[in-house]
KOLMIZA-261312 format. One record per residue (C-alpha): z, x, y. Coordinates in steps of 0.05 Angstrom, whole numbers, padded with zeros to 5 digits, always signed. Layout:
residues N
ZXY ...
END
This chain:
residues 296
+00000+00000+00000 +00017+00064+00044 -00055+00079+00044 -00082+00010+00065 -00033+00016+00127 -00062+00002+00194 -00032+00069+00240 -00046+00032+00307 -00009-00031+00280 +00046+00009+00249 +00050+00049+00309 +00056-00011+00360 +00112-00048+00306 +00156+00017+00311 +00145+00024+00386 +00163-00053+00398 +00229-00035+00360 +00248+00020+00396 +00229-00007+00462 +00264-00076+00455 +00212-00124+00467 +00133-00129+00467 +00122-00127+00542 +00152-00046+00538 +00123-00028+00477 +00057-00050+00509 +00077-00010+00571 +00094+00050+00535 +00029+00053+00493 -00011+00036+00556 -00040-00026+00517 -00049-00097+00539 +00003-00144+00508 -00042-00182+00483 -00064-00131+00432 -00010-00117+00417 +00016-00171+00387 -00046-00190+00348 -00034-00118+00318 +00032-00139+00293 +00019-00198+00267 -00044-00169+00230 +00003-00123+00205 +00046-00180+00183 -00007-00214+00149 -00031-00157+00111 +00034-00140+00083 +00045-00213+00076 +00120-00211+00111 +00155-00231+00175 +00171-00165+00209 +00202-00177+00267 +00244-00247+00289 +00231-00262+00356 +00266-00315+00400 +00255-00326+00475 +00308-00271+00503 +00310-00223+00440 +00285-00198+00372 +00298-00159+00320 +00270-00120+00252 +00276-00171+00200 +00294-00133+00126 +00228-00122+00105 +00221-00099+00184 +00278-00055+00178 +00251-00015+00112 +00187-00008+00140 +00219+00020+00203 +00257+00070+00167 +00194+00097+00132 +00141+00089+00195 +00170+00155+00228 +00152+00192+00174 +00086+00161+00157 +00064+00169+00231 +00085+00241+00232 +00052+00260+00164 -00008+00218+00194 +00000+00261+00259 -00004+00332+00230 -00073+00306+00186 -00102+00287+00253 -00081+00357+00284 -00109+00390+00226 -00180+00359+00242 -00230+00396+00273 -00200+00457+00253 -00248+00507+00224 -00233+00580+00212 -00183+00577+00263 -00238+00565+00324 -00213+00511+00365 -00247+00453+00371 -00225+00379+00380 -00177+00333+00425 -00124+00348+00460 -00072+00290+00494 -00022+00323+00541 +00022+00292+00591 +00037+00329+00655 +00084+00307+00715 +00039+00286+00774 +00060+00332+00822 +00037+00393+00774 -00023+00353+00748 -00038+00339+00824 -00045+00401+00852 -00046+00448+00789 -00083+00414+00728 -00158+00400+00750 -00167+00481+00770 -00135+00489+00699 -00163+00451+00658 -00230+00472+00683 -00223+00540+00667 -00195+00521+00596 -00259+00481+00586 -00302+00538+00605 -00268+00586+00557 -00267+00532+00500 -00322+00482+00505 -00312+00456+00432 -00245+00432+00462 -00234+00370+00499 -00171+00356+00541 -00145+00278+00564 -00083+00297+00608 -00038+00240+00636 -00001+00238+00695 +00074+00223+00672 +00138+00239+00713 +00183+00216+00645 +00191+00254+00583 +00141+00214+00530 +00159+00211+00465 +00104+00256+00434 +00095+00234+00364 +00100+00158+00378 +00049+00161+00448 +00010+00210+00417 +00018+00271+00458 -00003+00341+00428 +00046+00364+00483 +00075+00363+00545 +00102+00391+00623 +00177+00396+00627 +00221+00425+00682 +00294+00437+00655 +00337+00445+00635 +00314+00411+00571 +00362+00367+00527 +00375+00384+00457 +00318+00361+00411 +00284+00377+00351 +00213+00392+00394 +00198+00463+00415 +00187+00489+00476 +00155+00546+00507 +00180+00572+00580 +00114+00580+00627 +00147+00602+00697 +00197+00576+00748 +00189+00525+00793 +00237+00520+00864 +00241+00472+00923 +00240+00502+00990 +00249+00470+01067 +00178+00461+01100 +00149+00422+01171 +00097+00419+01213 +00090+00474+01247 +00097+00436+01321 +00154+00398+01301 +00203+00400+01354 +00263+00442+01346 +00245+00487+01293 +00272+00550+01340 +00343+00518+01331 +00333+00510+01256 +00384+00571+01228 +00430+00550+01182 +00421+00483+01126 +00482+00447+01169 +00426+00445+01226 +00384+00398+01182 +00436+00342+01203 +00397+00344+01271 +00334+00325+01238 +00299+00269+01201 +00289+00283+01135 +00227+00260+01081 +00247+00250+01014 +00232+00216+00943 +00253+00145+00930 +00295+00181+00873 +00333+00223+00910 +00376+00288+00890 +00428+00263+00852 +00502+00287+00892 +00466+00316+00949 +00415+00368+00964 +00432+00440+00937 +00410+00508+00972 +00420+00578+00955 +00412+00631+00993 +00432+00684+00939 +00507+00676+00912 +00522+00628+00972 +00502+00551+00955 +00507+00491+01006 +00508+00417+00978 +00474+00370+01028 +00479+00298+01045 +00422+00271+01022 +00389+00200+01058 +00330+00213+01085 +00304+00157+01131 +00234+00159+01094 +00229+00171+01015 +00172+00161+00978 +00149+00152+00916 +00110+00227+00899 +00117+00296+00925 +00048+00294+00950 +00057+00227+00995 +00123+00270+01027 +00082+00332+01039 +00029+00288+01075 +00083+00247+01114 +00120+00324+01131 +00038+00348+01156 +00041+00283+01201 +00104+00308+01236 +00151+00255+01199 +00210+00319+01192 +00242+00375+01146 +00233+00363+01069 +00245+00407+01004 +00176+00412+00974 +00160+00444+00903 +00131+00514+00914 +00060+00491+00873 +00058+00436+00923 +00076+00467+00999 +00052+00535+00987 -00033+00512+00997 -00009+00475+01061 +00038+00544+01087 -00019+00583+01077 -00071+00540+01099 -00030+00535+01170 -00008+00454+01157 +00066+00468+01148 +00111+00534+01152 +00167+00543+01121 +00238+00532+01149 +00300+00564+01129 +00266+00617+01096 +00325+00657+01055 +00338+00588+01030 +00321+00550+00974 +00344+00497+00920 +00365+00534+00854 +00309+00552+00799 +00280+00504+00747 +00255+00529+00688 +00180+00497+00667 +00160+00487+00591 +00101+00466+00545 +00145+00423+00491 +00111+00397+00434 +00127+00363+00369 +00140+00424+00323 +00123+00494+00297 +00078+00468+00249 +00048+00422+00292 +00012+00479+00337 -00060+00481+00328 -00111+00532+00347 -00138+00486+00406 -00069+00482+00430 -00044+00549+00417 -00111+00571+00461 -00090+00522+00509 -00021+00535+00516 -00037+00609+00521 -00077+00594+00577 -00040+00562+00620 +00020+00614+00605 -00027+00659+00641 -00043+00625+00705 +00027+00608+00719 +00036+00684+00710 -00017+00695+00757 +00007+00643+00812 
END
């Protein structure tokens, strides 16, 4: 029966458990609702069982449900490393690669990347999404991802590219900047900042001294690249990711302020699923982008 599984439907049933409910299972697998449900109750019909009880607030695995539940991780994951294996040959890589990326990175960094990558391996083809959450690899189908850490414990590895920092930028004819010395002078100044702000303030070091900010800027928005364009308009002082301000320092659009200072140093890391589950397309591509970071 294993064999005449549909992975799609057994996919989306597993994902619906996990998730709670149909609407964010469909979310999560970027599918409409719609189809979702049909694939579940093909999946139903094939196996000739109710899997899940629904009701109008909840639902939950039925028995049959919960011991195809307990196998579907592993069925997935076997089904997983098959699909990795395809389109190897000799070790040359060829074949698909599904990577998530936060947007910020995949913004400014990833099309420059992923165009060189595609140059050096045209057997290879790349479908990078934009994601600032931590996907769950196996069940969205990611060959790997872009984490800053630290990273929590998990059973995925990860390989440390570089390190990422915030530092203070502005437009360059904002007023003020001459009195700008110290991170307690900020208080004089509107500040831009993400609609999910620093959690307990904003830290800065300037080598073994650290200051911890209040942190409510007047204007937050929703990506580091609206706040860099809002801080190129004049709207005030903002901590900016290095890969995002440093095009706009040196292209004259902002400069940066408090210069010694900066917020402490995250860690960034390709994670995927497992030792086993590296390819040779995605050892090549890892390997690549190891060495632009180095480069930047």
């Amino acid at each position: 029966m294993d064999n005449d599984l549909d992975l799609s439907a057994l996919r989306g049933f597993r994902t619906v458990l996990r998730e709670g409910s149909f609407s964010a299972a469909a979310l999560a697998l970027r599918i409409p609702k719609s189809t979702l449900s049909k694939r579940v109750a093909d999946l139903e019909s094939h196996l000739g069982v109710r899997l899940i009880e629904r009701s109008t607030r909840t639902l939950r695995a039925t028995q049959e449900g919960e011991v195809l539940a307990a196998r579907a991780d592993r069925l997935l994951g076997e089904a997983e490393d098959i699909r990795r294996a395809l389109g190897e040959s000799g070790g040359t890589p060829r074949g698909h690669l599904r990577l998530a990326v936060p947007q910020s990175f995949g913004n400014v960094l990833l099309g420059a990347i992923a165009a060189g990558f595609r140059k050096l391996h045209p057997d290879v083809t790349l479908e990078v999404h934009f994601l600032d959450r931590a996907p769950d690899l196996l069940e969205e189908g990611f060959d790997g991802c872009i984490r800053f850490g630290p990273l929590e414990d998990s059973t995925q590895v990860a390989r440390r590219l570089s390190h990422g920092q915030a530092m203070m930028v502005a437009a360059p004819d904002l007023p003020g900047l001459e009195t700008l010395r110290h991170p307690q002078d900020l208080a004089h100044f509107d500040l831009v900042g993400l609609a999910a702000p620093w959690p307990g303030g904003l830290p800065l070091q300037n080598g073994s001294e650290e200051v911890v900010l209040p942190y409510q800027p007047p204007l937050r928005l929703g990506s580091h690249l609206a706040v860099r364009d809002a801080v190129v308009a004049g709207a005030g002082v903002a901590a900016l990711p290095g890969i995002v301000a440093r095009p706009d320092i040196a292209a004259g659009r902002l400069v940066r302020v408090l210069p010694d200072w900066s917020t402490p140093r995250k860690a960034i890391y390709f994670v995927y699923p497992s030792a086993q589950s590296v390819t040779a397309r995605l050892r090549v591509f890892i390997d690549h982008l190891a060495q632009v970071m180095a480069e930047d």
